[in-house]
VMD Tcl script that draws the C-alpha trace (Angstrom):
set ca {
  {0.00 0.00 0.00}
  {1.52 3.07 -1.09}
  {2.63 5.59 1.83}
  {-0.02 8.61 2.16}
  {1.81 11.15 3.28}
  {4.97 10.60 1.05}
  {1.81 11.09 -1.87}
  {0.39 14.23 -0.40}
  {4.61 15.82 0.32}
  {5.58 14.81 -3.40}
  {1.71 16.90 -4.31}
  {2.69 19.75 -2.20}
  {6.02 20.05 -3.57}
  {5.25 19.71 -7.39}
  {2.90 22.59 -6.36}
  {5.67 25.07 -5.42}
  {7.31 27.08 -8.01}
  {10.85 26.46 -8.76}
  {12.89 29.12 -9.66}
  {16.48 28.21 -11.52}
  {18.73 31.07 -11.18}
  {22.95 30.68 -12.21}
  {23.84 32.40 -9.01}
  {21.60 33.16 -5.93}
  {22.56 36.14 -4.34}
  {20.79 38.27 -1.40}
  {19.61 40.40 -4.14}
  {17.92 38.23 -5.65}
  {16.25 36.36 -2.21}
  {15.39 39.45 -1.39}
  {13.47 40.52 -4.80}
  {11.88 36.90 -5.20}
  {10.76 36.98 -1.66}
  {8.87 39.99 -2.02}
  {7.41 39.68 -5.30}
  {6.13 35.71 -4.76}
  {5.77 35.05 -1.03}
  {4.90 38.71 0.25}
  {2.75 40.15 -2.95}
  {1.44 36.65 -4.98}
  {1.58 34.43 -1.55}
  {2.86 32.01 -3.43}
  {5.23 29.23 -2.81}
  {8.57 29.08 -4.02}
  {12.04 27.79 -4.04}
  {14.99 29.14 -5.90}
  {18.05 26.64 -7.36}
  {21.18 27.08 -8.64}
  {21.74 23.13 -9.43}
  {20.82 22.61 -13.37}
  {20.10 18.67 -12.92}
  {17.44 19.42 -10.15}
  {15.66 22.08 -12.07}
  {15.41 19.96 -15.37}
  {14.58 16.70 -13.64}
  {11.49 18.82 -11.68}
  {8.45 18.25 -12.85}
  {6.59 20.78 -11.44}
  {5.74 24.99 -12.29}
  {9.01 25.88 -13.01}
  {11.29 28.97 -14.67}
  {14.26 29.81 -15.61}
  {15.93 33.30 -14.56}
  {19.54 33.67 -16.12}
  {21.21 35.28 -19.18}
  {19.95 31.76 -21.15}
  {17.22 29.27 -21.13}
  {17.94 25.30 -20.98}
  {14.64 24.46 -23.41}
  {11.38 25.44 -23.47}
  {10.82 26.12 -20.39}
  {9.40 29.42 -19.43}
  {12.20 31.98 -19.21}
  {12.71 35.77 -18.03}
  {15.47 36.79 -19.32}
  {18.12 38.16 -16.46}
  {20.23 42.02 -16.61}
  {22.98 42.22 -14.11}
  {22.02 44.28 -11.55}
  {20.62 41.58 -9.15}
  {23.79 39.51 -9.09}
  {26.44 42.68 -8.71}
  {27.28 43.75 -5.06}
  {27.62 47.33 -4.54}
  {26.30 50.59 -5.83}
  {27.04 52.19 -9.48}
  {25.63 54.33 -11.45}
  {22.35 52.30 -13.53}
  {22.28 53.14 -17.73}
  {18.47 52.87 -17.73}
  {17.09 52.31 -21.23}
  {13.36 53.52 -19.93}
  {10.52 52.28 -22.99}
  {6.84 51.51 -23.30}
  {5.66 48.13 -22.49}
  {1.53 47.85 -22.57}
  {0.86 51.07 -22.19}
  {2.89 51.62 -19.02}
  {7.45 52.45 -18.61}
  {9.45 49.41 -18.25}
  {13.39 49.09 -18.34}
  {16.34 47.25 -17.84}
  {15.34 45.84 -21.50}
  {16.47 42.42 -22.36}
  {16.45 41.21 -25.65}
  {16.13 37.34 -26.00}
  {13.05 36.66 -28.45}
  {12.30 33.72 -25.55}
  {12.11 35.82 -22.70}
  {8.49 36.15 -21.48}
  {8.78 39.44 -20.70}
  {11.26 42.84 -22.77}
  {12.44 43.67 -19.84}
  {14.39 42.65 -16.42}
  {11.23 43.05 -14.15}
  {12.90 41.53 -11.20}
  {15.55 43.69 -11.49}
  {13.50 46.92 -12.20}
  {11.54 46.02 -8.95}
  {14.87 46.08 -6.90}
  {16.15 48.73 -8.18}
  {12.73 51.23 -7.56}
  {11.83 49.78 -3.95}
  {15.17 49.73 -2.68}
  {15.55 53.11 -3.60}
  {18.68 53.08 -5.86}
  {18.82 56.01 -6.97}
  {18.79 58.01 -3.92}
  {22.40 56.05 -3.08}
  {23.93 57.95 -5.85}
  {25.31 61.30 -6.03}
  {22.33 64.07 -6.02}
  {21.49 67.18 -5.40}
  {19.19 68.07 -2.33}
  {16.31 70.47 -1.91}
  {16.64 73.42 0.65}
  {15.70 70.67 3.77}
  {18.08 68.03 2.79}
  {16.04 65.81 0.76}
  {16.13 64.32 -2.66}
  {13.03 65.54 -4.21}
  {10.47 64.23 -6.73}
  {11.88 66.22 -10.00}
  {15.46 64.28 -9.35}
  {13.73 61.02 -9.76}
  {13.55 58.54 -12.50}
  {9.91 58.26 -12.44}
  {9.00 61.90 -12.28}
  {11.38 62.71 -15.28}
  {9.90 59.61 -17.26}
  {6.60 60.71 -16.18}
  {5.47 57.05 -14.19}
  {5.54 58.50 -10.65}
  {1.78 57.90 -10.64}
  {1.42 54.70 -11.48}
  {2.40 51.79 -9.29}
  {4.64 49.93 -11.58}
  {5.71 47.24 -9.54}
  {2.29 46.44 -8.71}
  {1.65 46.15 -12.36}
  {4.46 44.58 -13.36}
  {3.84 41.87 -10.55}
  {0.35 41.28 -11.85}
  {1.62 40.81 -15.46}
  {4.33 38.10 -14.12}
  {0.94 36.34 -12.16}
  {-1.03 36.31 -15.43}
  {1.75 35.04 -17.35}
  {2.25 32.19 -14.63}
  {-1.19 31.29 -14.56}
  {-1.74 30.73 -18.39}
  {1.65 28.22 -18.16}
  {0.97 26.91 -15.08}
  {-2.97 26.37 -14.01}
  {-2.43 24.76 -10.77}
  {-0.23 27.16 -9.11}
  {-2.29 28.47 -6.15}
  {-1.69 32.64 -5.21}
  {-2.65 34.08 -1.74}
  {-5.73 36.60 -1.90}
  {-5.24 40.13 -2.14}
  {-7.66 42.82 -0.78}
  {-7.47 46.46 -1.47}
  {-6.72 48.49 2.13}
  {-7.53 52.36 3.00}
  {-5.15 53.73 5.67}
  {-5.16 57.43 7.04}
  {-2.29 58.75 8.63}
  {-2.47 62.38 10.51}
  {1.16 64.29 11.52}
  {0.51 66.08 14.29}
  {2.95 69.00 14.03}
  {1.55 71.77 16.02}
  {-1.20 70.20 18.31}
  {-3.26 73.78 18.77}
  {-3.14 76.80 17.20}
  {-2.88 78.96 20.55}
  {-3.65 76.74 23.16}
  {-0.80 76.09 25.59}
  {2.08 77.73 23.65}
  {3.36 79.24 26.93}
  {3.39 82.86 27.79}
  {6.70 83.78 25.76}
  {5.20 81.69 22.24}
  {2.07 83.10 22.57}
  {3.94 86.95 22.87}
  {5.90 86.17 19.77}
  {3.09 85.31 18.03}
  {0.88 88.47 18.87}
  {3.86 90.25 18.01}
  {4.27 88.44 14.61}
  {0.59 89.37 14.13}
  {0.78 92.98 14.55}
  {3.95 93.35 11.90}
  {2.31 91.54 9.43}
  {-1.43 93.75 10.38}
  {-3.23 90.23 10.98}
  {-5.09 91.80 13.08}
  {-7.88 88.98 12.91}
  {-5.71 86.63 14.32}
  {-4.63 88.69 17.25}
  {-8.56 88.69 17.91}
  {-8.93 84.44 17.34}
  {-5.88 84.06 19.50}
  {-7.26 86.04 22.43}
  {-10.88 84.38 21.93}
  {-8.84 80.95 21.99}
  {-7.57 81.46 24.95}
  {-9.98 82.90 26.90}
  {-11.83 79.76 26.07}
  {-14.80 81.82 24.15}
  {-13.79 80.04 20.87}
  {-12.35 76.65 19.78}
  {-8.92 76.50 18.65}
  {-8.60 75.95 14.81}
  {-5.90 73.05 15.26}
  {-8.41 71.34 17.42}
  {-10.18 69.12 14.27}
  {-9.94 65.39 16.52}
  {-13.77 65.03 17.59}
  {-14.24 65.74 13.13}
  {-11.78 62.79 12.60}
  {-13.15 60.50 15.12}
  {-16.69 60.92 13.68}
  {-15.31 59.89 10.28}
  {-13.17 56.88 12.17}
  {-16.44 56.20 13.29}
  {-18.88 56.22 10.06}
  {-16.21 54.55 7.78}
  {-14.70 52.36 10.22}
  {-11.06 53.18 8.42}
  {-7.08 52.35 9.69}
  {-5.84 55.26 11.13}
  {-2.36 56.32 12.44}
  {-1.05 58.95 14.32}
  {2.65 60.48 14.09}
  {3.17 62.91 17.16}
  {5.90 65.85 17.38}
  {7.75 65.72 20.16}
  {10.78 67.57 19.68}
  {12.23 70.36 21.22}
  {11.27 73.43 19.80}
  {13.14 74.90 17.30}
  {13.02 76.88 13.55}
  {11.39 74.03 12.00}
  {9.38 72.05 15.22}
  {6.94 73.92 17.02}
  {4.97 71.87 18.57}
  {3.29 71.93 22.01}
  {5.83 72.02 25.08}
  {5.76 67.84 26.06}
  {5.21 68.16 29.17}
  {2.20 69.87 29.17}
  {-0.49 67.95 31.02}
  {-3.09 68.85 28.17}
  {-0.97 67.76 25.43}
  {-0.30 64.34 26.83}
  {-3.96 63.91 27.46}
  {-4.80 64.91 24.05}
  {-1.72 61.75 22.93}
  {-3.51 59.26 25.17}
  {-6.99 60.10 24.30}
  {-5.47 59.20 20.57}
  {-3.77 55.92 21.22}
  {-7.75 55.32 22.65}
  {-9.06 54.61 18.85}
  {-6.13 54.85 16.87}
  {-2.75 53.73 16.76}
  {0.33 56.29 17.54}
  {3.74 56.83 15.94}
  {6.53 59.01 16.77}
  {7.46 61.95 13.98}
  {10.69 62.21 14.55}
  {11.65 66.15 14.50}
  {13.85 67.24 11.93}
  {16.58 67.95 14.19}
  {16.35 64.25 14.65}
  {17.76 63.49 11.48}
  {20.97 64.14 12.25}
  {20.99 63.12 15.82}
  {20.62 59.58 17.38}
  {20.23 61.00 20.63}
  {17.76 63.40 20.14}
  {16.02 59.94 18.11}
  {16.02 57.88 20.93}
  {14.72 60.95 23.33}
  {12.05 61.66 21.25}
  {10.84 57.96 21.06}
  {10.98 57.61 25.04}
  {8.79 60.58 25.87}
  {5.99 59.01 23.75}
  {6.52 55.31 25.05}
  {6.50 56.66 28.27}
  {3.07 58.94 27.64}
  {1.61 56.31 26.15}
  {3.03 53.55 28.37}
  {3.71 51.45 25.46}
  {6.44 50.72 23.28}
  {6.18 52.52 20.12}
  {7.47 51.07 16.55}
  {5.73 53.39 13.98}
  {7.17 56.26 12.54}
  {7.34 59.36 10.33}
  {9.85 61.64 9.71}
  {9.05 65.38 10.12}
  {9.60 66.96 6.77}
  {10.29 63.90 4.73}
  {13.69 63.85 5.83}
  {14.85 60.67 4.76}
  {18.10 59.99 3.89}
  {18.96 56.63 2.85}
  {20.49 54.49 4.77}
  {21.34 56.12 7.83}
  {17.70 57.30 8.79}
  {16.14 53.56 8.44}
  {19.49 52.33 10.40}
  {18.51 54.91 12.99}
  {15.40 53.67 13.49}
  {15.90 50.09 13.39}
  {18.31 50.36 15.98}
  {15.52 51.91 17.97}
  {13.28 49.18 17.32}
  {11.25 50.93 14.82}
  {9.28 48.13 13.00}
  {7.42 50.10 10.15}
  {8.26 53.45 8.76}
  {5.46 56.06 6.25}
  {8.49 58.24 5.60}
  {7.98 56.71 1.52}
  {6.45 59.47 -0.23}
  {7.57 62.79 -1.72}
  {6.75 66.22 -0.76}
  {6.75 67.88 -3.93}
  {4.89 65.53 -5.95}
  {1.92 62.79 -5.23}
  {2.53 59.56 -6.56}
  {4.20 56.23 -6.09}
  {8.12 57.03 -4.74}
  {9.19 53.31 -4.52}
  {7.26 52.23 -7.51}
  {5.07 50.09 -5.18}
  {1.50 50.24 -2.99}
  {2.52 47.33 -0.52}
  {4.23 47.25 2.42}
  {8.16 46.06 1.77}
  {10.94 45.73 3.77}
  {13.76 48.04 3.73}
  {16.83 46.43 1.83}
  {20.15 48.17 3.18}
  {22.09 48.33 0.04}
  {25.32 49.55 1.21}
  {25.00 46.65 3.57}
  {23.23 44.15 1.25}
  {21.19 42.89 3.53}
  {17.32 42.30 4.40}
  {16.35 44.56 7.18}
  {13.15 43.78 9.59}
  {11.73 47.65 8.78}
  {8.33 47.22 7.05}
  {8.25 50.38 5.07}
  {4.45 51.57 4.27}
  {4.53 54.37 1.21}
  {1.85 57.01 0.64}
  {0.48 58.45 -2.66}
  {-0.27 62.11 -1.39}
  {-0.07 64.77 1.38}
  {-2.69 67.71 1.07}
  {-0.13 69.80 1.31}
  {1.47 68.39 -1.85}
  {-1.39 69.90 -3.67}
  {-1.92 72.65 -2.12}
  {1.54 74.32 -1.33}
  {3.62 72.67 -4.14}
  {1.48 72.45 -7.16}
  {-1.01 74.97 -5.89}
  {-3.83 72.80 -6.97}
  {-7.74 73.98 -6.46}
  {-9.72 71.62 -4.79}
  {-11.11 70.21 -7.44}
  {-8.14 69.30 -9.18}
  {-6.81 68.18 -6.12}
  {-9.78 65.95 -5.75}
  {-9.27 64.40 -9.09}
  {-5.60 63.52 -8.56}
  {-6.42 62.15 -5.25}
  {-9.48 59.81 -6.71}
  {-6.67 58.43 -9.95}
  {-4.34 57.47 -7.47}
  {-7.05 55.24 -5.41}
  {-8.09 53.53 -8.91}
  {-4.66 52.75 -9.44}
  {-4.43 50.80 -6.01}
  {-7.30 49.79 -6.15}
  {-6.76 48.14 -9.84}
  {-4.14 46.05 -8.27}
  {-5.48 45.48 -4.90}
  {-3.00 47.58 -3.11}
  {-2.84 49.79 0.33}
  {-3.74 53.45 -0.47}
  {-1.94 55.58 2.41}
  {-3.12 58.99 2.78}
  {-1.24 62.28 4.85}
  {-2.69 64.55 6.54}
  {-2.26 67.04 9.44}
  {-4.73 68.34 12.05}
  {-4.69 71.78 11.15}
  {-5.14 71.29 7.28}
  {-8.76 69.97 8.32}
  {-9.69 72.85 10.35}
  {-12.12 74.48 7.57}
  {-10.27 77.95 8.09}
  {-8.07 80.54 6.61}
  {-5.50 78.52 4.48}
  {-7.60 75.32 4.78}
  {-10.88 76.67 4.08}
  {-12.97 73.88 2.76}
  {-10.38 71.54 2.55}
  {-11.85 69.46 5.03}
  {-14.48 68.17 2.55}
  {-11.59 66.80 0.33}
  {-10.35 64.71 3.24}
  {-13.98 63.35 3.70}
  {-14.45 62.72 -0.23}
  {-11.20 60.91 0.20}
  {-12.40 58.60 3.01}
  {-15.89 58.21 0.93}
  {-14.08 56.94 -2.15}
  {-11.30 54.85 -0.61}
  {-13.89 53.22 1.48}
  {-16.52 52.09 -1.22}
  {-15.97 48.96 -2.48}
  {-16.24 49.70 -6.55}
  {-13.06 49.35 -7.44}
}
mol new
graphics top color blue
foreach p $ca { graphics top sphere $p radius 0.5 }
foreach p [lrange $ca 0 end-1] q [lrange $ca 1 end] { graphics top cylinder $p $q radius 0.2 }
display resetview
């Protein structure tokens, strides 16, 4: 009688995918890992021995310069089995009515183009290794990168490309099993200045009166003292509006608190002010908090590691989410900085200039240290837009703004990805520079939470 569970291991084994590759480097673990197992949930196993992938009889492919047969084949480029970092000659092209390079050009290879390596070289953000030139805060900004200047920064190429690689899978191979996918809406609020003119302290709140008078906002002088003297609500103070949405729609949402110490570009609330810390526990009551590390941070672990304690010990928790104040990320010394804080996901991965996809991707990844080649455990979440993208840097109307907002959400929604939005307390206030804005947000929520997709 034939032994049962040798039948069913031989089954589950012929069901895996087997990947032949000439060398298998951490480049190329790294790249197959996240497009099968974390994006397709499928199973896999990669080889280097020729007689074990011919003799398999299972779904199986070939990625190398050169096929053995007929089997399926994507064609290899170089860049997954070099170490190092060097300047990339991308050949960028059209490929089904979206960019594609690293072109290849063996007739058998299922695909024009390198998409493995493509993937690599846009999530683990390549390009910002290189030599650049930085914006007036430090940062390497949306016009510098590939996809901006090739005009695919709003389209979620790896995504795509991932998708095409299922589909061709599936038509060779109808047994393979993929995981499910299911599109996700997660809103994400920086709190940067907690109030307006609550609690600034006596010497804050003077500078600002004074500010005031020079520039003859004399309306403000008026808000500020009705503020204070508790006759009107403070314009920053928009958290019983977001918790009635959180309510209705029933959404993710995260919160990224400043608390640095002030300085010319953190202004937050003093931290030890008993109402602020109130306001950061009442938070953590229906929503998860991060830290938003100040942008003094950046360039000090100390002032890192300070920043993170005064939340965990507010909150009495440990805290491992985080977003840098001002974008400042600066690869890799800002992801080592949190890691050795024991960070665990980062929603630094966007752009401040521009909306769109910075890493080429709408899934969580993890953060590949290049310099160090090496797999990190930082889960790195990107978002498509910050309001004040559209607002302060492309000095979009509503409308407009509206429009770009809704393209982006069909484009993660097309391939069942996580939409991340950014937003801050004030821009939801419905006043002076926000005026009406606050509908935008809820049109957002509305349209990320239906389930056409």
């Amino acid at each position: 009688m034939p032994d049962v569970k040798l039948i069913t291991f031989a089954i589950n084994i012929l069901d895996m995918l087997l990947i032949y590759t000439h060398k298998i480097t951490k480049r190329v673990k790294f790249t197959f890992k996240l497009i099968f197992k974390q994006m397709l949930g499928l199973e896999f196993d990669l080889t280097s021995n020729a007689d074990k992938f011919i003799a398999y009889a299972g779904s199986k492919f070939t990625y190398s310069n050169s096929s053995f047969g007929k089997e399926m084949f994507f064609q290899s480029s170089d860049l997954l089995f070099q170490t190092g970092i060097e300047g990339q000659e991308l050949n960028v092209f059209s490929f089904e009515k979206n960019k594609a390079f690293f072109p290849v050009y063996n007739n058998r290879s299922s695909l024009p183009f390198d998409a493995f390596a493509a993937t690599f070289f846009l999530v683990t953000r390549y390009e910002e290794y290189l030599p650049y030139m930085r914006d007036r805060f430090g940062r390497f900004d949306a016009p510098q990168s590939i996809s901006s200047k090739y005009e695919f920064l709003r389209k979620p190429l790896v995504n795509i490309w991932v998708y095409k690689i299922k589909d061709l899978l599936k038509v060779r191979f109808s047994d393979l099993v993929f995981g499910s996918r299911k599109f996700q809406f997660v809103s994400t609020i920086d709190i940067d200045s907690a109030y307006a003119y609550k609690y600034k302290g006596t010497v804050r709140t003077f500078g600002g009166i004074l500010s005031s008078l020079v520039k003859f906002e004399l309306s403000k002088i008026a808000e500020r003292f009705l503020v204070i003297a508790g006759l009107h609500k403070d314009p920053f103070d928009t958290y019983a509006f977001q918790l009635q949405l959180l309510k209705t729609y029933r959404f993710t949402s995260i919160y990224f608190i400043l608390l640095g110490d002030y300085s010319k570009y953190d202004k937050n609330i003093p931290v030890n002010n008993r109402h602020f810390q109130t306001l950061i526990k009442s938070l953590g009551d229906y929503a998860e908090v991060g830290i938003h590390p100040s942008y003094d941070s950046n360039d000090s672990f100390d002032k890192l590691k300070t920043e993170i304690e005064r939340l965990s010990k507010i909150l009495n928790r440990e805290i491992t989410k985080s977003r840098q104040h001002f974008l400042k990320l600066t690869f890799p010394s800002t992801y080592r900085n949190l890691i050795n804080l024991d960070i665990t996901d980062d929603y630094t991965m966007g752009y401040a200039a521009e909306p769109g996809f910075r890493a080429g991707i709408c899934d969580p990844y993890y953060f590949y240290d290049l310099d160090l080649e090496t797999e990190t455990n930082l889960l790195i979440h990107p978002f498509q837009y910050m309001e004040g993208t559209l607002k302060d840097y492309m000095y979009k109307t509503r409308e407009q703004s509206l429009e770009i907002i809704k393209m982006l959400i069909d484009e993660v929604k097309a391939v069942d990805g996580t939409f991340v939005s950014l937003w801050h307390n004030e821009s939801l206030s419905n006043a002076n520079h926000w005026k009406g804005w606050h509908e935008i947000y809820i049109e957002t929520i509305r349209y990320a939470c239906s389930s056409e997709k």
